[in-house]
C-alpha positions in Angstrom: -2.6 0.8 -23.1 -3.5 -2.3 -20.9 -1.4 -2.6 -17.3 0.6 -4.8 -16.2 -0.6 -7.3 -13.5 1.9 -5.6 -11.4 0.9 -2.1 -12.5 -2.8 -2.8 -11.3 -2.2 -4.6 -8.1 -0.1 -1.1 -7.7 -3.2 1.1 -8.3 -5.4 -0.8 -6.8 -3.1 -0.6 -3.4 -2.7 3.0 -3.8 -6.2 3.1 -4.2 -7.1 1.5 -0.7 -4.5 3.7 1.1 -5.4 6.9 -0.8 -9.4 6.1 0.6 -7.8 6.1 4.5 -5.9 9.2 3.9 -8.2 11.1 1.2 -5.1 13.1 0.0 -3.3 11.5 -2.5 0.1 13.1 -1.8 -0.2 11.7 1.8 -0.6 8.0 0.4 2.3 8.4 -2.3 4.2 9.5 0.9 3.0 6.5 2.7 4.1 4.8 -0.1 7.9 6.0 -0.1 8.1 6.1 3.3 10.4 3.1 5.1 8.2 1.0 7.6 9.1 -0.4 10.6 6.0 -2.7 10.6 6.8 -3.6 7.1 10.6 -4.5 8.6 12.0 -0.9 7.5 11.0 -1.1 4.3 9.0 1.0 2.4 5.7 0.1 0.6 7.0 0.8 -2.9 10.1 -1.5 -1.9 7.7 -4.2 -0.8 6.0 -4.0 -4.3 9.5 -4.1 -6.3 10.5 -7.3 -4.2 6.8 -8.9 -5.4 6.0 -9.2 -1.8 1.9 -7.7 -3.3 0.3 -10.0 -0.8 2.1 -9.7 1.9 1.6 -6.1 1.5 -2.0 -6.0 0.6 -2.8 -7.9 3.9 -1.1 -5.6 5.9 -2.9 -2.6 4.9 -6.7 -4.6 4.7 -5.5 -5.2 8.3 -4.9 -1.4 9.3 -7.9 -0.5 7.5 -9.5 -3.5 9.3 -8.6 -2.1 12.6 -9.4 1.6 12.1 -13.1 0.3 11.0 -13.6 -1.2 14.2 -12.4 2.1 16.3 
């Protein structure tokens, strides 16, 4: 079965969070968890709304950040 657009830009988020926390139960946490950087949303809610981008810039940024630490 082929993904969805959506579906991969999903994975492949997951897949950038899951490589800062190496323990995937951590990211899916990270994942259901409300932000208050993301404006007390969660990540998954982010992804619902369509708001991919948005979200995929925020966690290049953090990962951004902890490279330079």
């Amino acid at each position: 079965m082929i993904d969805s657009p959506e579906e991969h830009l999903r994975k492949m988020l997951f897949d950038d969070v899951n490589s800062f926390f190496k323990d995937e139960a951590k990211a899916k946490l990270w994942f259901e968890t409300k932000n208050s950087l993301l404006g007390e949303i969660s990540p998954n809610e982010m992804m619902d709304l369509g708001r991919f981008q948005k979200l995929d810039q925020f966690i290049q940024n953090r990962l951004q950040e902890n490279n330079e630490k």
